[in-house]
MIDOSE-1310 file (N, C-alpha, C; in nm, 2 decimals, decimal comma, always signed):
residues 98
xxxx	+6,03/-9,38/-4,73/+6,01/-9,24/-4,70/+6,14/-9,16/-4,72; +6,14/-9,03/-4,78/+6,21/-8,98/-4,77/+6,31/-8,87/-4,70; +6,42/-8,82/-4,66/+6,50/-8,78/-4,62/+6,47/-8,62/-4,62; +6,48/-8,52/-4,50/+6,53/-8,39/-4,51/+6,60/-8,34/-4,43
xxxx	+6,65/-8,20/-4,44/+6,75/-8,14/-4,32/+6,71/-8,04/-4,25; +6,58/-7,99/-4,19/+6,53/-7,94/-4,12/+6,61/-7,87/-4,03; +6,60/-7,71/-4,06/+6,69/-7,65/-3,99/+6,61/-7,64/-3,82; +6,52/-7,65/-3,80/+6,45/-7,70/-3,64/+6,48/-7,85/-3,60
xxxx	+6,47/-7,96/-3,66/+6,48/-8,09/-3,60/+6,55/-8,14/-3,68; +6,68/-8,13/-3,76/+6,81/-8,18/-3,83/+6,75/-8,29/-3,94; +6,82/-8,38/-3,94/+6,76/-8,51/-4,00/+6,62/-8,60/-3,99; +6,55/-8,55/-4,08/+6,40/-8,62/-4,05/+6,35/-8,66/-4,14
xxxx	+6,24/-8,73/-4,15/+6,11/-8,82/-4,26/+6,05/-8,67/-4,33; +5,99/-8,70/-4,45/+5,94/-8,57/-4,46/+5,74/-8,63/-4,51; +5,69/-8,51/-4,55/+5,59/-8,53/-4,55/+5,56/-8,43/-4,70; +5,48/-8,50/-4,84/+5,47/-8,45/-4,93/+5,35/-8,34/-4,95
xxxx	+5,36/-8,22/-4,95/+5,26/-8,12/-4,99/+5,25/-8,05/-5,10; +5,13/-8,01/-5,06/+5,11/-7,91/-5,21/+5,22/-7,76/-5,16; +5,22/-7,67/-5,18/+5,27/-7,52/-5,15/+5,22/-7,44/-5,07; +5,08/-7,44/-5,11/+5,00/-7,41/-4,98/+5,03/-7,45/-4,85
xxxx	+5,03/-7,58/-4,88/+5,07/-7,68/-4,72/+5,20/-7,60/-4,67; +5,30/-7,58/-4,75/+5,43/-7,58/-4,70/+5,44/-7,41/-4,67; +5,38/-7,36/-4,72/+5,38/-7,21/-4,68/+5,30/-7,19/-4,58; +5,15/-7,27/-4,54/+5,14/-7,26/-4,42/+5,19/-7,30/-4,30
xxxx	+5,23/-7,42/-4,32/+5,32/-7,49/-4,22/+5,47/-7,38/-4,16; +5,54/-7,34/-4,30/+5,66/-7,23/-4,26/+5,55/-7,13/-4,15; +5,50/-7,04/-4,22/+5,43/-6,97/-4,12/+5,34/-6,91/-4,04; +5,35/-7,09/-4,02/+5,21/-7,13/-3,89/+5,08/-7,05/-3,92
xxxx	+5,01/-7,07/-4,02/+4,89/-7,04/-4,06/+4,80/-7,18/-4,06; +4,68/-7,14/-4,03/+4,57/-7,31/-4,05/+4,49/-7,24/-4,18; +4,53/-7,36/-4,27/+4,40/-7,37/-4,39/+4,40/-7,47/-4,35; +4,27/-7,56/-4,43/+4,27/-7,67/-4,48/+4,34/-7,76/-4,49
xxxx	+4,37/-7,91/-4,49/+4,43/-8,00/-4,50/+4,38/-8,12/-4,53; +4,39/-8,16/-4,68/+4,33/-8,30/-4,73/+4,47/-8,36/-4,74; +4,41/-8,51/-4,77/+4,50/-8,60/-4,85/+4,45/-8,68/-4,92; +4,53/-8,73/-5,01/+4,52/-8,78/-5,15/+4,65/-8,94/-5,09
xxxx	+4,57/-9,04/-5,11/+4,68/-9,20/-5,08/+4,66/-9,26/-5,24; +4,79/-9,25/-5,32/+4,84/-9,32/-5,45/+4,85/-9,47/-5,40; +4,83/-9,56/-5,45/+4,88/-9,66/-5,47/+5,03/-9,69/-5,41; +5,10/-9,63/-5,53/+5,24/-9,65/-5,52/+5,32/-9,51/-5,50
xxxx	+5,26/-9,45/-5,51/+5,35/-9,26/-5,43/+5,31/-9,25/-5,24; +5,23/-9,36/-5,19/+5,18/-9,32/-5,06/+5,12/-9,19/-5,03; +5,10/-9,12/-4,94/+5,00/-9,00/-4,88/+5,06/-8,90/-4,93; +4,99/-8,83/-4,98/+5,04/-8,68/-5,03/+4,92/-8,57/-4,96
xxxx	+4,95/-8,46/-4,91/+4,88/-8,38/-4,84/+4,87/-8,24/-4,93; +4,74/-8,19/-4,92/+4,70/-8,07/-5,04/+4,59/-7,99/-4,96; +4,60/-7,85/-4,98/+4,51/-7,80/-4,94/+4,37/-7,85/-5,03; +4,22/-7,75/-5,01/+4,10/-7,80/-5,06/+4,13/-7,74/-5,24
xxxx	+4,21/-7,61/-5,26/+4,15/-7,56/-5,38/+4,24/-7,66/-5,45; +4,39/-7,72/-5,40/+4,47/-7,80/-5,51/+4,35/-7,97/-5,50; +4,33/-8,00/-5,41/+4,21/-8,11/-5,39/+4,14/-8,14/-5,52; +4,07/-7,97/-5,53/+3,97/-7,98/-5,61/+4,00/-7,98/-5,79
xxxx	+4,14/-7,91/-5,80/+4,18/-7,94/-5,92/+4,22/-8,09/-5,96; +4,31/-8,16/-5,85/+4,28/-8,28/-5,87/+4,20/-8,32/-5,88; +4,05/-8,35/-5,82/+3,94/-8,39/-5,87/+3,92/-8,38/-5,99; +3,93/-8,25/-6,08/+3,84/-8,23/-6,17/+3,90/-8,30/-6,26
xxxx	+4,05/-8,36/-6,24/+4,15/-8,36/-6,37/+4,16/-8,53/-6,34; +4,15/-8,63/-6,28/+4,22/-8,73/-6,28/+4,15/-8,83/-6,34; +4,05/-8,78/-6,50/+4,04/-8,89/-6,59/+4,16/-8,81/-6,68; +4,22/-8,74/-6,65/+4,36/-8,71/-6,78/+4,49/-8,76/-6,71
xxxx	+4,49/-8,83/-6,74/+4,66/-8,97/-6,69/+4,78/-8,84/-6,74; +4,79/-8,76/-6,82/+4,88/-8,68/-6,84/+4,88/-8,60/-6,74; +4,77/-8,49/-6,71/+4,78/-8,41/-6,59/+4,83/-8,48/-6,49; +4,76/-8,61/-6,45/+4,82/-8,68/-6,32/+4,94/-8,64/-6,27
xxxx	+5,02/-8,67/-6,39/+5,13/-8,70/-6,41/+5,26/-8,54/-6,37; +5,15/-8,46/-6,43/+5,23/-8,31/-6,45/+5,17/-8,28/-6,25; +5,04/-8,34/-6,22/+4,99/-8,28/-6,07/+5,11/-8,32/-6,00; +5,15/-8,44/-5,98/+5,23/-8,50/-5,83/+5,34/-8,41/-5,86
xxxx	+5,40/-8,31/-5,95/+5,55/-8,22/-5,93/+5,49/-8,09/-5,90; +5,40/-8,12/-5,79/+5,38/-7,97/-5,75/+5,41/-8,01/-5,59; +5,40/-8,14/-5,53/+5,44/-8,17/-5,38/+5,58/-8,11/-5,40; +5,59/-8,09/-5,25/+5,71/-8,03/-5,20/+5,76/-8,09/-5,04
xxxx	+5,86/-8,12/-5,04/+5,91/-8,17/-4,86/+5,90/-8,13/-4,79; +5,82/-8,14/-4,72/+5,83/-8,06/-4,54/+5,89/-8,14/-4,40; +5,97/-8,11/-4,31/+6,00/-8,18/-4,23/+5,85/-8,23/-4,19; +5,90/-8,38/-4,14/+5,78/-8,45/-4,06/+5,71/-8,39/-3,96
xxxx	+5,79/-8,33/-3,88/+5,85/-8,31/-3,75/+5,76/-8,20/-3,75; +5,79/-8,08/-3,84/+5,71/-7,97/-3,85/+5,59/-7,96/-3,86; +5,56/-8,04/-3,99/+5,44/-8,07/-4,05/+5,33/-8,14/-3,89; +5,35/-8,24/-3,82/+5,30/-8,27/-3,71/+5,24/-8,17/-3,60
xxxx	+5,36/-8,10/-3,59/+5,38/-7,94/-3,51/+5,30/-7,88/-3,53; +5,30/-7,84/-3,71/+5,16/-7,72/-3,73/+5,05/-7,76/-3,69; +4,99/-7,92/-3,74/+4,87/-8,01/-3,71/+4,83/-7,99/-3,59; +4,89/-7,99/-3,47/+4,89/-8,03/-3,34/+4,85/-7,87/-3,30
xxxx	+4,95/-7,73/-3,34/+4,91/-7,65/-3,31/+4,83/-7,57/-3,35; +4,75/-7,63/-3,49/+4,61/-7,53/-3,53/+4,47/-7,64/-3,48; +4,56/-7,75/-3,42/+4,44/-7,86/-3,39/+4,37/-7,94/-3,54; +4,44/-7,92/-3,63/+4,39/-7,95/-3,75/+4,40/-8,12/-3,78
xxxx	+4,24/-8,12/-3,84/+4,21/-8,29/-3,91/+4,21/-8,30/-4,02; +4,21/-8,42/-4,05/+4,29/-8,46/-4,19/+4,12/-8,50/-4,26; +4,09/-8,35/-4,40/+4,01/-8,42/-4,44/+4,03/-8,54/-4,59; +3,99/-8,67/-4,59/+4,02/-8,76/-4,67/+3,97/-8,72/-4,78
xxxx	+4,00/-8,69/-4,89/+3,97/-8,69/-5,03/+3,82/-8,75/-5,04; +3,83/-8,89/-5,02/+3,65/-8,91/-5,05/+3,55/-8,85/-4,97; +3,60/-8,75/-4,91/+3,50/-8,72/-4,77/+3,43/-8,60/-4,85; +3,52/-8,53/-4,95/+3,46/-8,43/-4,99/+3,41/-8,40/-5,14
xx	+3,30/-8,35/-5,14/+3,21/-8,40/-5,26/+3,28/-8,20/-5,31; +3,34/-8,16/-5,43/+3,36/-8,05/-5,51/+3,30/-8,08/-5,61
């Protein structure tokens, strides 16, 4: 897991999102929240519309490749915080048929 400096909770784990994620999370808005579990990258968190781009694209091993440099670090700490304060659940990628 990786490292951040969270100007709210200093040194912490972070948690990989799409931009959506991290611009809601900064300010405290509830959309959506899927995740996507890689093999070898572990849990990455995406709102539904980046979800569904990945869906459409992951028989092209190139796009794959260009999708995962669109996550971004969010404190752990935070990321939990927003969860807890929009009450929000984690929908699992195969849960949803686009």
């Amino acid at each position: 897991m990786g490292r951040i400096i969270c100007s709210k909770h200093g040194g912490t784990g972070i948690a990989l999102t799409c931009s959506h994620i991290s611009d809601a999370v900064s300010n405290k808005i509830r959309i959506n929240l899927c995740s996507i579990n890689e093999e070898f990258l572990g849990a990455h968190w995406l709102c539904s519309d980046c979800l569904k781009i990945y869906k459409d694209n992951t028989h092209n091993d190139e796009f794959v490749e260009d999708f995962f440099g669109i996550f971004q670090p969010v404190c752990s700490q935070c990321f939990r915080e927003w969860k807890e304060l929009h009450n929000i659940v984690i929908i699992e990628s195969h849960d949803i048929s686009i």
